[in-house]
C-alpha positions, 0 to 999 in steps of 0.5 A, a space after each residue: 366602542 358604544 358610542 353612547 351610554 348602554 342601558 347596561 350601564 346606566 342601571 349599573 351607574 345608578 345602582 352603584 350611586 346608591 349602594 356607594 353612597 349608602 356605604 360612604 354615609 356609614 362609614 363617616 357616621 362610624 369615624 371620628 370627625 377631626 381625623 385627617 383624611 387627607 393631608 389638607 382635609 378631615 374626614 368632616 372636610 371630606 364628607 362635606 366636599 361630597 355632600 356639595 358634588 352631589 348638591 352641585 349635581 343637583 343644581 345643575 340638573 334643576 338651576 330653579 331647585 334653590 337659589 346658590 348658596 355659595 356667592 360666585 358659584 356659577 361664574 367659578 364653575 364656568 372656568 374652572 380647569 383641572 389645575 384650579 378645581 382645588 381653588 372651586 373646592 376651597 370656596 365652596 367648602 368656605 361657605 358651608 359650615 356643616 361639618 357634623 357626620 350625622 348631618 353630613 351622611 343625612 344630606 348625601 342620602 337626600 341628595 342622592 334621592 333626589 339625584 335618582 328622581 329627578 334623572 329616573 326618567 332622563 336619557 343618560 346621553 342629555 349633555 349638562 354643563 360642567 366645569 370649564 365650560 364642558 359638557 357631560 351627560 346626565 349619566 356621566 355626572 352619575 359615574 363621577 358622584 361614583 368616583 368621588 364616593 369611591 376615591 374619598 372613601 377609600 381616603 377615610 379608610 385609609 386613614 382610620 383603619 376601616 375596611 373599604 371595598 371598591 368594586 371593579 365594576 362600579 370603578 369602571 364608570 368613570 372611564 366608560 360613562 364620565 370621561 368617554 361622555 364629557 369627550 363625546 360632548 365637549 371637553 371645553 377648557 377643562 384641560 387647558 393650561 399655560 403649556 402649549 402641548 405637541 400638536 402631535 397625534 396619540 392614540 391610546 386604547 384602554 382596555 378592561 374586562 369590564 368595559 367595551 375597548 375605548 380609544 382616545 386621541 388628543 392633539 394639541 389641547 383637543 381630546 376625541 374619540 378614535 377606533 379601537 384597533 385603528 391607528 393606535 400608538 399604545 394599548 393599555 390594560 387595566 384594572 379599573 380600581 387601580 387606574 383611578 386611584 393612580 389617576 387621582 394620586 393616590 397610587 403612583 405610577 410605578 406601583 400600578 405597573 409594578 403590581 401588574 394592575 395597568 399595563 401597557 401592552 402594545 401600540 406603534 409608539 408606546 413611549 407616547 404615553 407620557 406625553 398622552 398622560 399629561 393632556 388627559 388629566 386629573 387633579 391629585 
């Protein structure tokens, strides 16, 4: 496993931070507003949420680039976990009124500009803080604003009939740059929960063909980064698409196995994988 982020995928980062947001833009131009795209959001809520991610990335790249529009923001952001980011999501949306998709498209194609200007010349490996008081790099908060575009648009999509592609290729940066990046700098408080989990060690591997083998071990609360090959307690193959889209909800478990898409293909203890799953988590 690379222990930081290649050129390779920094470029590939970028470019898919571009051409998804592009895509994510007309596809909300071209939809009717009021459509519910969730069961809680329409498609302008939607829109709305990922024009303030990729705000929010921004911000915290340049906290002089304008002062917080949304009172408490920071403080929000400094303990929010993954079982209270729908809370962050609420408040932000609360106090940003613009829900016209023209507006809304126009505002994420600035944002993304100034996100590709001001991290052109950045090393992508420069950790920034995030939610929960963890850290993730500059190229990591890029695989994530790809996610977003990703998992939202396939949610408008859904839900007005139009065609959305999700390239495996621009899917995989969210394992390989986000997550592999917030682990290698500090995951913080992000994970925590009430629920003390086992003390016990797993060790799983994730293997893709479009991304270099990666292995992480929790323990506890803790989240680290192991060896592949080495003590490894399940072996998972994926499809990128399918793994984040069953990561965030939006296909269960049972048919991302059934259809072959993630599967567990080995380890000395794969029934652990569970128990794994439910400390690297994601909110659905």
């Amino acid at each position: 496993m690379t222990a930081t982020i290649t050129a390779e995928q920094w470029t590939a980062t970028r470019v898919a931070v571009r051409e998804t947001g592009d895509r994510f833009a007309a596809l909300v131009n071209a939809t009717v507003p009021e459509t519910m795209a969730t069961a809680d959001w329409t498609v302008a809520d939607t829109a709305a949420h990922v024009v303030l991610i990729a705000w929010l990335d921004n911000l915290l790249l340049d906290p002089g680039l304008a002062p917080p529009t949304i009172p408490g923001l920071m403080d929000e952001i400094a303990v929010t976990t993954v079982d209270t980011v729908d809370k962050l999501n609420d408040h932000c949306l609360r106090h940003f009124a613009e829900r016209d998709p023209r507006k809304l498209a126009q505002r994420l194609r600035a944002e993304i500009d100034r996100l590709l200007l001001v991290t052109a010349d950045l090393d992508p490996e420069l950790p920034v803080a995030w939610l929960g008081g963890s850290r993730v790099p500059v190229g990591g908060l890029l695989a994530h604003l790809v996610n977003e575009l990703l998992i939202h648009g396939h949610d408008i999509a859904r839900a007005t009939r139009t065609r959305w592609d999700m390239a495996p290729k621009d899917a995989a940066t969210f394992l390989a740059v986000f997550v592999l990046g917030m682990v290698r700098h500090g995951i913080g408080r992000i994970q925590e929960r009430a629920e003390t989990p086992s003390d016990r060690r797993i060790a799983v591997e994730f293997r893709s063909k479009y991304t270099a083998p990666a292995v992480m071990v929790v323990r506890g609360h803790d989240v680290s980064i192991g060896e592949p090959g080495r003590d490894i307690d399940a072996r998972v193959s994926y499809d990128p698409v399918t793994l984040n889209l069953m990561l965030f909800g939006r296909v269960s478990r049972a048919r991302a196995l059934l259809t072959g898409k993630v599967v567990v293909v080995g380890g000395r203890r794969p029934w652990l994988l569970p128990a794994f799953m439910r400390t690297v988590r994601f909110p659905s």
